[in-house]
GUTORGU-451150 format. One record per residue (C-alpha): residue number from 1; residue in three letters; z negated, x negated, y. Coordinates in Angstrom, 1 decimal, always signed. Layout:
BEGIN
SITE seq type      w      u      v
SITE NUM  ala      Z      X      Y
...
END
This chain:
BEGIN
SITE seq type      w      u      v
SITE   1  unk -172.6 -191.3  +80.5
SITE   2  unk -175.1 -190.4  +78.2
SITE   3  unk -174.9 -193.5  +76.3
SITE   4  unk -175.3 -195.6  +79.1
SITE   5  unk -178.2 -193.5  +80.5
SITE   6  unk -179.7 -194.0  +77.1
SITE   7  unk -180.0 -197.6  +76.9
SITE   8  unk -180.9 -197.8  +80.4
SITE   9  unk -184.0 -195.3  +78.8
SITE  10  unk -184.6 -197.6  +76.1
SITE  11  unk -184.6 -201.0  +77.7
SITE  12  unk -187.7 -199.4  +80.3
SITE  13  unk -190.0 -197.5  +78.0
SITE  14  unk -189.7 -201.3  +75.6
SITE  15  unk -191.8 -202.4  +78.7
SITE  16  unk -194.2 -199.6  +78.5
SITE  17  unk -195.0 -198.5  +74.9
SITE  18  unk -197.7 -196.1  +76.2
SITE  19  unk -195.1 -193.7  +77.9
SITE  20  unk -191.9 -194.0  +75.2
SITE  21  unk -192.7 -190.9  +73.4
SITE  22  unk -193.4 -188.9  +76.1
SITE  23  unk -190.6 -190.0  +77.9
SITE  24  unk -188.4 -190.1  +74.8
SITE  25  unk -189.3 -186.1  +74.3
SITE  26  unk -188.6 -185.0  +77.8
SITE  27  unk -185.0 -187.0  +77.4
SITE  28  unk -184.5 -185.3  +74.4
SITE  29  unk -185.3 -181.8  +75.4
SITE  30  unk -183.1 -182.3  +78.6
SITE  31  unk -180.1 -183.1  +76.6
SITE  32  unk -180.4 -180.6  +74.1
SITE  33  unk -180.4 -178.0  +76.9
SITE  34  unk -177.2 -179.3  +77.5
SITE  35  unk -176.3 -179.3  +74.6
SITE  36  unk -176.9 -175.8  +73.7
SITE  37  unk -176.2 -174.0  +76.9
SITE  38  unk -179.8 -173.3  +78.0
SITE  39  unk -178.1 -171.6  +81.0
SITE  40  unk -175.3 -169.4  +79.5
SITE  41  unk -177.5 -168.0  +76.8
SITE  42  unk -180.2 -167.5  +79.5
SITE  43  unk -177.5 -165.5  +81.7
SITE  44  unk -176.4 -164.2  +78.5
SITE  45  unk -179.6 -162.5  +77.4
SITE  46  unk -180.6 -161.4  +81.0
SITE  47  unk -177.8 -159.5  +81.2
SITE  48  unk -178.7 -157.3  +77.4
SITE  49  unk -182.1 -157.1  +78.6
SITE  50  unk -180.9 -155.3  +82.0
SITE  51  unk -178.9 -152.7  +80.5
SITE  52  unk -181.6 -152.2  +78.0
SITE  53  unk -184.1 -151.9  +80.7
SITE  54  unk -183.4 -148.1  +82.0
SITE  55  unk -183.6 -146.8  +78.6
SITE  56  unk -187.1 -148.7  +77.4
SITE  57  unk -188.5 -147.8  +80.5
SITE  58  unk -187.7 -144.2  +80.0
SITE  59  unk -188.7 -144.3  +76.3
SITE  60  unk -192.3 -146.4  +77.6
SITE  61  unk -193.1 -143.0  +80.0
SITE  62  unk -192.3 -140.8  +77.5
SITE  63  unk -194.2 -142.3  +74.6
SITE  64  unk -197.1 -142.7  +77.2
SITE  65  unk -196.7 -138.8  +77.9
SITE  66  unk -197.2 -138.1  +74.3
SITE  67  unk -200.4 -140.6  +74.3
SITE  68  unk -201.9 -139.2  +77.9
SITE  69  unk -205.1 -137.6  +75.9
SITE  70  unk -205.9 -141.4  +75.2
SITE  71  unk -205.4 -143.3  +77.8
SITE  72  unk -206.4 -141.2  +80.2
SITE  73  unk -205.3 -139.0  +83.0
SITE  74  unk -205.5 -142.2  +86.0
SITE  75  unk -203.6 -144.7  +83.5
SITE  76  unk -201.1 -142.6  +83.4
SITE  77  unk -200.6 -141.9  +87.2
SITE  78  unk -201.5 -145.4  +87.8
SITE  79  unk -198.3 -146.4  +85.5
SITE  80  unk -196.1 -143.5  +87.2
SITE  81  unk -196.7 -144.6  +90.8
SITE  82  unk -195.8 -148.5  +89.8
SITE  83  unk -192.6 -147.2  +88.1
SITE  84  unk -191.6 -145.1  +91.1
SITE  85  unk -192.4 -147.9  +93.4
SITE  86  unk -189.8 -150.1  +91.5
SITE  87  unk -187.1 -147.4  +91.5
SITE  88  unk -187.7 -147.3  +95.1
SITE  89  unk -187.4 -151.1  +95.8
SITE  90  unk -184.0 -150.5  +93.6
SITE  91  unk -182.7 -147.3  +94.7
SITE  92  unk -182.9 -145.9  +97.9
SITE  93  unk -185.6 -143.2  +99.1
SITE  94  unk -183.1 -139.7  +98.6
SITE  95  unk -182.1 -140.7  +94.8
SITE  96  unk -185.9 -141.5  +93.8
SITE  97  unk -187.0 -138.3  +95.3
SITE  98  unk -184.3 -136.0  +93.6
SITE  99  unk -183.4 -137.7  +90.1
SITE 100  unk -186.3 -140.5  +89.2
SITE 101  unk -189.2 -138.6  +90.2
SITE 102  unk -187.8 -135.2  +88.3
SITE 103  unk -187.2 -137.3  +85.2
SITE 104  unk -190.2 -139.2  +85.1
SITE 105  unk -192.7 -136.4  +85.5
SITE 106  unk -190.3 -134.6  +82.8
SITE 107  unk -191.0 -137.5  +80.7
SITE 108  unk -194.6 -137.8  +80.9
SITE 109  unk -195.0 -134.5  +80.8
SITE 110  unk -194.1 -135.1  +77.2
SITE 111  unk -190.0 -135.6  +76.5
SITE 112  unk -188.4 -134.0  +74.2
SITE 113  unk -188.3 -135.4  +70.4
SITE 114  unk -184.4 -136.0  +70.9
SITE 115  unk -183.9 -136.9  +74.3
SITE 116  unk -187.0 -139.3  +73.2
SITE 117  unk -185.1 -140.8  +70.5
SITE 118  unk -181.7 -141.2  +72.2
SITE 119  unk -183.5 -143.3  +75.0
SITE 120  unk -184.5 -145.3  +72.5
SITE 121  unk -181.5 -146.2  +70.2
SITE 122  unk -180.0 -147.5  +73.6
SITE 123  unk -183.3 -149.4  +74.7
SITE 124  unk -182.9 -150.5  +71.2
SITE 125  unk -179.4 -151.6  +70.7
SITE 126  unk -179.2 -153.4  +74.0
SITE 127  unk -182.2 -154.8  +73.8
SITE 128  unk -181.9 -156.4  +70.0
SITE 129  unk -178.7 -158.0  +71.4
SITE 130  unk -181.2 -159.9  +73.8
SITE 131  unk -183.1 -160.5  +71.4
SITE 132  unk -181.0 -162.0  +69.3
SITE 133  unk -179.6 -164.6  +71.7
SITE 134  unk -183.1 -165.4  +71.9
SITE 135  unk -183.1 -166.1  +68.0
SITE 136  unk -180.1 -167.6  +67.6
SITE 137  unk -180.4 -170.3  +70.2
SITE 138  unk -183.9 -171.1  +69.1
SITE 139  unk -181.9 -171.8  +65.7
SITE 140  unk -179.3 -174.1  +67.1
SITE 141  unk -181.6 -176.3  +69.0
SITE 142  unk -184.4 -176.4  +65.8
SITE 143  unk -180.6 -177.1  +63.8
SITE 144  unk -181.5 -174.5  +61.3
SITE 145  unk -178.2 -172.8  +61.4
SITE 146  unk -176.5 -171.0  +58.8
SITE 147  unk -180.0 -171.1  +57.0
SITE 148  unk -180.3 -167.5  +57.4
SITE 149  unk -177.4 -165.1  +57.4
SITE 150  unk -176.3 -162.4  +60.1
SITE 151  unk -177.2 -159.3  +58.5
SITE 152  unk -180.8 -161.0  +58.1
SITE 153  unk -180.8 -162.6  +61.7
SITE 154  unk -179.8 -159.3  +63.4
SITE 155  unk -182.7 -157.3  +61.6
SITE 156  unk -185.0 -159.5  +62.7
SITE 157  unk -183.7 -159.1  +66.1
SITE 158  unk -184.3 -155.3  +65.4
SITE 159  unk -188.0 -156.0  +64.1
SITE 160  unk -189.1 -158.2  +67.2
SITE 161  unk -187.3 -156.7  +69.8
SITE 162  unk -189.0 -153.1  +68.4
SITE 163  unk -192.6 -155.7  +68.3
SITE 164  unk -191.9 -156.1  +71.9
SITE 165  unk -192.0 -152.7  +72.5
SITE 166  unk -195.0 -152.1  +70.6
SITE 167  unk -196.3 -155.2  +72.5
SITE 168  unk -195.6 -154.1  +75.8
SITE 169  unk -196.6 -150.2  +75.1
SITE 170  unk -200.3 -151.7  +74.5
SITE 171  unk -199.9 -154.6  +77.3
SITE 172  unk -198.3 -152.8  +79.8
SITE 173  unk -201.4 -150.1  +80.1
SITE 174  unk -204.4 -152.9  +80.3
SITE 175  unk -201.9 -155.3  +83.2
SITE 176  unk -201.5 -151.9  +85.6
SITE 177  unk -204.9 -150.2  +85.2
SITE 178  unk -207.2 -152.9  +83.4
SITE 179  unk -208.1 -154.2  +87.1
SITE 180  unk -209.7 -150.8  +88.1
SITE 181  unk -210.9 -150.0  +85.0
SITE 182  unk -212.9 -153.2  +84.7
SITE 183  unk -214.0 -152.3  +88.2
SITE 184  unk -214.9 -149.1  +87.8
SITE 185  unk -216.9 -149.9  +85.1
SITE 186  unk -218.7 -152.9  +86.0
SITE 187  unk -218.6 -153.6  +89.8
SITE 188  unk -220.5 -156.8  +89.8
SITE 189  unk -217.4 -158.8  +88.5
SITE 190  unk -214.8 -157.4  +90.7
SITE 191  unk -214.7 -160.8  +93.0
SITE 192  unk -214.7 -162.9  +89.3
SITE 193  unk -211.8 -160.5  +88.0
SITE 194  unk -209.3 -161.3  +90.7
SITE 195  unk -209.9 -164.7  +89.5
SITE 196  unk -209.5 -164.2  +86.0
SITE 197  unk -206.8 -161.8  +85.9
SITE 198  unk -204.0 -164.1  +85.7
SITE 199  unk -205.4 -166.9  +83.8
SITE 200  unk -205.7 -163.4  +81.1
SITE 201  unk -202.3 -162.4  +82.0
SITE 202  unk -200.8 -165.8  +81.6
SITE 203  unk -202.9 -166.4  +77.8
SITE 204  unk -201.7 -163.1  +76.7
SITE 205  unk -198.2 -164.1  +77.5
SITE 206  unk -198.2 -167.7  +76.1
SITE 207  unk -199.3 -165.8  +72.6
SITE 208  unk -196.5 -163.8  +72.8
SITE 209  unk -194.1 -166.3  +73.3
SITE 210  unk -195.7 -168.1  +70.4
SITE 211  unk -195.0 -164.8  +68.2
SITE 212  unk -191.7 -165.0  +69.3
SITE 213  unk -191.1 -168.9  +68.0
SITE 214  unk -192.5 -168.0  +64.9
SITE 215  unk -190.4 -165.5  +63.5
SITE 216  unk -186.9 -167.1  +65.6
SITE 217  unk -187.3 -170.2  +63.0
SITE 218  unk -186.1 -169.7  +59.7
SITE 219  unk -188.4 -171.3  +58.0
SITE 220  unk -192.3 -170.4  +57.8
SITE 221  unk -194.2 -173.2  +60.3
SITE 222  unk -198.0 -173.1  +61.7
SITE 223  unk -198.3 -171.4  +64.8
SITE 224  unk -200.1 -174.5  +66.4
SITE 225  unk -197.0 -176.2  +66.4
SITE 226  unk -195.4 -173.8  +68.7
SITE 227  unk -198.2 -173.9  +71.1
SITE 228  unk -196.7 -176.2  +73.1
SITE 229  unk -193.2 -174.8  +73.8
SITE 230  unk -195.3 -171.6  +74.6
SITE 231  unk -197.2 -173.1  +77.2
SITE 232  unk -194.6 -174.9  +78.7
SITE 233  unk -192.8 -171.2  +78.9
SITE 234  unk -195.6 -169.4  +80.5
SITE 235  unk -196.3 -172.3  +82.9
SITE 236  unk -192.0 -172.0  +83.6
SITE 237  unk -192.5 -168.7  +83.9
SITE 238  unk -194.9 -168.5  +86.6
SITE 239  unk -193.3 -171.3  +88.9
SITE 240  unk -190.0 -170.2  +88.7
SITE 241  unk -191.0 -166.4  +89.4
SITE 242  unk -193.0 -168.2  +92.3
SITE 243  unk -189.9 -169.6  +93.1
SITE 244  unk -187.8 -166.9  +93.5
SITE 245  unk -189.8 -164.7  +95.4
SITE 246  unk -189.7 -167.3  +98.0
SITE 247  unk -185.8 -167.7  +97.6
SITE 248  unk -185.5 -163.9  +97.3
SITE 249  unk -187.6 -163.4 +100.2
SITE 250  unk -186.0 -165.9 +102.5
SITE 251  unk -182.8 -164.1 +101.3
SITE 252  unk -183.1 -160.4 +101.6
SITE 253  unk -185.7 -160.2 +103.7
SITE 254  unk -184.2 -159.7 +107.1
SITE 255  unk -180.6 -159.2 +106.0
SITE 256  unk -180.2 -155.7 +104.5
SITE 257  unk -175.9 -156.3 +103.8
SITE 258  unk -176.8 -155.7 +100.2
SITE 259  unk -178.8 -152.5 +100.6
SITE 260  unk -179.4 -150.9  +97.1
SITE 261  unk -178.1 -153.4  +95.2
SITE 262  unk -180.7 -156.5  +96.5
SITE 263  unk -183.7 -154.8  +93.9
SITE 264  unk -180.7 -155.4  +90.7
SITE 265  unk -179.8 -158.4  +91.8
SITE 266  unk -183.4 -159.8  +91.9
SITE 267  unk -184.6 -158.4  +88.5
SITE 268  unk -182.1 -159.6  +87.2
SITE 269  unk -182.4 -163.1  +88.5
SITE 270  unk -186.2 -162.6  +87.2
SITE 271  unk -184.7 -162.0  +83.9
SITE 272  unk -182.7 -165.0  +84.2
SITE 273  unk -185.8 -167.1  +84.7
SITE 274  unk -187.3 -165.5  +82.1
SITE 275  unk -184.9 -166.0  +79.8
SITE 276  unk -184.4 -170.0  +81.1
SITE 277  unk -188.6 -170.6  +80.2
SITE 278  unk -188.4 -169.4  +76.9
SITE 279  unk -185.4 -170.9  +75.9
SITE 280  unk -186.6 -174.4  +77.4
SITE 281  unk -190.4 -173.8  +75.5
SITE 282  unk -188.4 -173.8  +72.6
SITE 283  unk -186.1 -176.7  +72.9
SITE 284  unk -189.4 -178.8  +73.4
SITE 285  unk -191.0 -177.5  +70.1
SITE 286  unk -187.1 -178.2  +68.6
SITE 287  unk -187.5 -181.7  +69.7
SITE 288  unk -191.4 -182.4  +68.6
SITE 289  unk -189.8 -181.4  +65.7
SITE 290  unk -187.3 -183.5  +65.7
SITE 291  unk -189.1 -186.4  +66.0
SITE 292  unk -192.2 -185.6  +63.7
SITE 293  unk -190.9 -183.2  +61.3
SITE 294  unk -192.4 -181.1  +59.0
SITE 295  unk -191.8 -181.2  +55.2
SITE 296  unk -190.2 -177.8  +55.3
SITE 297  unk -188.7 -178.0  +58.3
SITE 298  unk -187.4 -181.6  +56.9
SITE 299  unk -186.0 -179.9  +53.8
SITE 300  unk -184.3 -177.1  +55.3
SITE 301  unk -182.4 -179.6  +57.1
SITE 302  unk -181.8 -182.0  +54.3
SITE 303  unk -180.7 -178.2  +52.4
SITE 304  unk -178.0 -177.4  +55.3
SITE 305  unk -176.5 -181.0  +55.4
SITE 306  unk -176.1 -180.6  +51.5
SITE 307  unk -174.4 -177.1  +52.1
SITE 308  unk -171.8 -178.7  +54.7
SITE 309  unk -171.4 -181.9  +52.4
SITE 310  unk -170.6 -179.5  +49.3
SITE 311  unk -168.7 -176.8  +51.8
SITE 312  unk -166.5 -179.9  +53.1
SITE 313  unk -166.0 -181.8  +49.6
SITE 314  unk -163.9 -177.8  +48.5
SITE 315  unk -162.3 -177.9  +51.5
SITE 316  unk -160.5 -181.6  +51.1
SITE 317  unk -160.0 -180.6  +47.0
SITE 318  unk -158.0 -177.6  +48.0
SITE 319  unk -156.2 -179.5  +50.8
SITE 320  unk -155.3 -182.5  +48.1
SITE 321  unk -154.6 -179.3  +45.4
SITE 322  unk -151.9 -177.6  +48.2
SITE 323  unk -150.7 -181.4  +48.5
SITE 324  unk -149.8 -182.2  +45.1
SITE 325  unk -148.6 -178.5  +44.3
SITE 326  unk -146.2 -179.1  +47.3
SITE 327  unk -145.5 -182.7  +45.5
SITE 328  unk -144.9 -180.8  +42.4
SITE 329  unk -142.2 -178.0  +43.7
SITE 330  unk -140.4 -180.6  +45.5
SITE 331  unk -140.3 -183.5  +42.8
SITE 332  unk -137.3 -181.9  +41.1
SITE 333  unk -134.5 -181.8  +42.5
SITE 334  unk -130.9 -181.0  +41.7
SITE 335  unk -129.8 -184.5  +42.0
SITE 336  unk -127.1 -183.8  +44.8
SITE 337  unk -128.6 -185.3  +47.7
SITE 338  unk -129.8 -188.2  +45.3
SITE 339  unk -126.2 -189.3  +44.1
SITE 340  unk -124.6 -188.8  +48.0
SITE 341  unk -127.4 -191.3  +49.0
SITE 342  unk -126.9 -193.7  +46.4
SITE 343  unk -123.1 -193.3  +47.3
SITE 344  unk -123.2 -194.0  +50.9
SITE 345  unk -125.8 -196.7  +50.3
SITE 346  unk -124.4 -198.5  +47.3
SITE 347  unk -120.2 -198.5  +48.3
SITE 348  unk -119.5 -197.2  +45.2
SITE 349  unk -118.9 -193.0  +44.2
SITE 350  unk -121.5 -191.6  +42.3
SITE 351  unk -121.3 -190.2  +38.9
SITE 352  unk -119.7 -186.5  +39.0
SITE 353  unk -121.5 -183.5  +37.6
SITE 354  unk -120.4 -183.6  +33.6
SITE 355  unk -120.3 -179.3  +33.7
SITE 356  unk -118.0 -179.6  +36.1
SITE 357  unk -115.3 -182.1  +34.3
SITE 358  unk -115.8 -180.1  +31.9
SITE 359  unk -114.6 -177.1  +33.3
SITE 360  unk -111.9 -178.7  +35.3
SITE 361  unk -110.5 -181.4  +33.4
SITE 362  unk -107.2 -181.7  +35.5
SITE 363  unk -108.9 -181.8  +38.6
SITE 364  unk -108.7 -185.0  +41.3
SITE 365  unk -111.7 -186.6  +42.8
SITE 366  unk -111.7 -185.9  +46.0
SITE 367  unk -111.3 -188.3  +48.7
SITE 368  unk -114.1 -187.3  +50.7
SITE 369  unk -116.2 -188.8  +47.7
SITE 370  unk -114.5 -192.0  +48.7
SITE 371  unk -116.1 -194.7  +50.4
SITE 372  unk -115.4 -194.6  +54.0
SITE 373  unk -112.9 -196.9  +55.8
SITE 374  unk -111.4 -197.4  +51.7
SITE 375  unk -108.3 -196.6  +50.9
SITE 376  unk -106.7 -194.0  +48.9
SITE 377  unk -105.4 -195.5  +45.3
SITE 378  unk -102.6 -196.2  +44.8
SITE 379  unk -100.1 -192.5  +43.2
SITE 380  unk -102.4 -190.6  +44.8
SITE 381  unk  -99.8 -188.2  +46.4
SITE 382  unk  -97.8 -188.3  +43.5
SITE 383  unk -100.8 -187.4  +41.3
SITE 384  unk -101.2 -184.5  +43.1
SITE 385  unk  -98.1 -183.0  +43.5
SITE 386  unk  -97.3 -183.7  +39.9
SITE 387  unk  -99.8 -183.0  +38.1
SITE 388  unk -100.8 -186.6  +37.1
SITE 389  unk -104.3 -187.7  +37.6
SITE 390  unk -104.6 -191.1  +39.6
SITE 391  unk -106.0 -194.0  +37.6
SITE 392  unk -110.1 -194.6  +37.4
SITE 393  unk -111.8 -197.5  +37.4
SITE 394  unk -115.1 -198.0  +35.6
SITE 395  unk -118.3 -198.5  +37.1
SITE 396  unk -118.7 -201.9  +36.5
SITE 397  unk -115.0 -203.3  +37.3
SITE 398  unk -114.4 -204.5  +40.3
SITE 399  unk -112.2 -203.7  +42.9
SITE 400  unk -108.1 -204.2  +42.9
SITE 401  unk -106.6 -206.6  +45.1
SITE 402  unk -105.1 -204.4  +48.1
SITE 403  unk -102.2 -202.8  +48.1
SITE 404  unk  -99.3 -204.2  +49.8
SITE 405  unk  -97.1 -203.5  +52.7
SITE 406  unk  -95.0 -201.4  +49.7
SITE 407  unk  -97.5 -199.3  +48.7
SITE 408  unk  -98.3 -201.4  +45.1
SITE 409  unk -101.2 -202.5  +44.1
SITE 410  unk  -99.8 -206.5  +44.2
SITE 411  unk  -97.1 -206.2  +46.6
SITE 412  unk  -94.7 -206.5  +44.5
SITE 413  unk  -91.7 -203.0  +43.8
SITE 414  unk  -92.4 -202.1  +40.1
SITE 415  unk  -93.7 -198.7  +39.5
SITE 416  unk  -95.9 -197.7  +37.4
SITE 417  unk  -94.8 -195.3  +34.4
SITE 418  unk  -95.8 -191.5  +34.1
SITE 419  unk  -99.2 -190.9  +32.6
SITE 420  unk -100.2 -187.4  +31.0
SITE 421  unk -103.7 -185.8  +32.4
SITE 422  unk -106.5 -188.0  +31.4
SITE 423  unk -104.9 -190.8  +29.9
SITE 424  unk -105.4 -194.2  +31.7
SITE 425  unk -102.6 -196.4  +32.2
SITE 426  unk -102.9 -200.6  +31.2
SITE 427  unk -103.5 -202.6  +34.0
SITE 428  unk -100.6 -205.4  +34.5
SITE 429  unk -101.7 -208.6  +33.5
SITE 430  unk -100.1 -210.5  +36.5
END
């Protein structure tokens, strides 16, 4: 389907020059999105960053409690009265007022050094694992893989996810109580700063997205370069948050059959989205790229093939190694099955085992060994019982004529004379 899609691409943008970069990036991107899963790892990560999300937010109020002497008395209850307001769009009104309020007040109030930490080794562990979904599937679609190792890739999970938090510790403050601060202090631009807050809010997020690129890729790139994916994130961001309030409203706003769990269900669809624009931000920078590469970015790649050429060269040198050890233990052989092949092949018996004449010199070949449909030689029964060995014939005579009705060789009645153990007797010359 692809392939067919592809030329159908090709033989359109050879009519229009103009447009067959533009058009040959946003094909690109859309199939490596397919390609890596853009909406399993999205999913994926949503679902880390929910669980980590009780435990940052808790460890966020407490570390503000601690800093209350800086920001100030209002920021602080400014940031309190937004988190309760989200609890109680999550949970309903009796829960908020006897377990979230309690532990949020106990929090800012200034938590306790080892509650404070435990809160964050959870925010922390859960949320690295987010994080480094993010990381790793910014390395598949740039196809830097294996460059760096996963004791390396999951610390720097650890460092940006704990960069977030620093991030959003400084962020978080300025988004909820930078409007009425900015009021407060100057008055004459509080029609100017409804109009300016989100084009802020949307630039401070696009340079975090940025930060983010930079330090997923394993190799050192300018941060111009990932500009682009970044704005095509934030830009994601904002229409598909548009997008599900609309849905979410249209959905839960009149039925209430989901009760409680309608406020979980959207954030984490929000996350989902979240997740989806950053992910998609980067597959575009993965693809620009692609198609005009870097000279590191170029050698990293030209690095990795080499590992895989070298890794799969061992591979088929231990596979034709096992093959001709095999070869080896199985190229000697007893000779049994040889000589019964050669014997049912050839007509003829093959050669007996010399240790064994020797040890039995008086013993008969058996007629197993015998040709089949041939017939027993002539004296064989009398060989037996008596103790006389039947005649041989070499290996390059041929055949007797058959016996006859009488049991001789010719037909004829003379008998042949007794013979001691291994002594031949003279064929008749008639």
């Amino acid at each position: 389907m692809w392939e067919r899609i592809w030329r159908a691409v090709d033989e359109a943008l050879s009519r229009h020059p103009r447009l067959s970069d533009l058009v040959l990036l946003i094909a690109r991107t859309g199939r490596s999105a397919t390609r890596t899963r853009l909406v399993g790892l999205s999913a994926e990560s949503a679902f880390f960053a929910l669980l980590s999300l009780p435990a940052l937010l808790l460890g966020l109020v407490g570390t503000l409690g601690h800093l209350g002497a800086v920001l100030g008395t209002r920021t602080v209850l400014d940031i309190r009265a937004w988190i309760l307001d989200l609890a109680a769009k999550a949970l309903t009104g009796e829960v908020v007022d006897t377990v979230v309020v309690p532990l949020i007040d106990d929090f800012l109030r200034g938590a306790q050094a080892n509650v404070l930490s435990l809160t964050f080794l959870v925010s922390l562990w859960w949320g690295s694992r987010a994080m480094r979904v993010y990381i790793e599937a910014i390395t598949i679609a740039y196809g830097l893989e294996g460059l760096r190792g996963y004791v390396r890739q999951r610390a720097l999970a650890f460092v940006a996810y704990l960069g977030g938090l620093l991030f959003a510790l400084i962020v978080l403050p300025v988004l909820v109580a930078g409007p009425n601060l900015v009021q407060d202090l100057l008055p004459v631009t509080a029609g100017r700063l409804n109009v300016a807050y989100w084009p802020v809010v949307g630039g401070v997020s696009a340079a975090a997205v940025a930060l983010l690129y930079v330090l997923a890729v394993p190799v050192r790139t300018p941060l111009w370069r990932h500009l682009p994916g970044a704005v095509v994130a934030t830009l994601g961001l904002m229409l598909g948050s548009a997008l599900l309030r609309v849905y979410l409203d249209r959905s839960f706003g009149e039925v209430t059959i989901y009760g409680s769990l309608a406020a979980p269900i959207a954030i984490l669809a929000w996350l989902w989205v979240v997740s989806m624009a950053v992910l998609a931000g980067s597959l575009l920078n993965a693809e620009i790229d692609s198609m005009w590469p870097t000279s590191r970015t170029a050698e990293a790649r030209a690095e990795i093939a080499a590992r895989r050429y070298a890794r799969a060269t061992r591979l088929v040198e231990r596979h034709e190694e096992a093959l001709r050890r095999v070869g080896e233990a199985g190229g000697a052989p007893d000779g049994g099955e040889e000589r019964e092949r050669a014997a049912g092949a050839g007509g003829r018996e093959a050669p007996e085992d010399t240790g064994s004449q020797a040890e039995q010199p008086g013993r008969a070949r058996p007629e197993a060994d015998a040709p089949d449909g041939a017939p027993p030689p002539s004296g064989a029964g009398s060989a037996a019982t008596g103790g006389e060995r039947a005649p041989e014939e070499g290996p390059g005579e041929p055949e007797g004529p058959a016996s006859g009705p009488d049991g001789t060789a010719d037909g004829t009645n003379e008998s042949r004379g007794t013979s001691s153990p291994g002594e031949r007797e003279p064929r008749d010359p008639a």
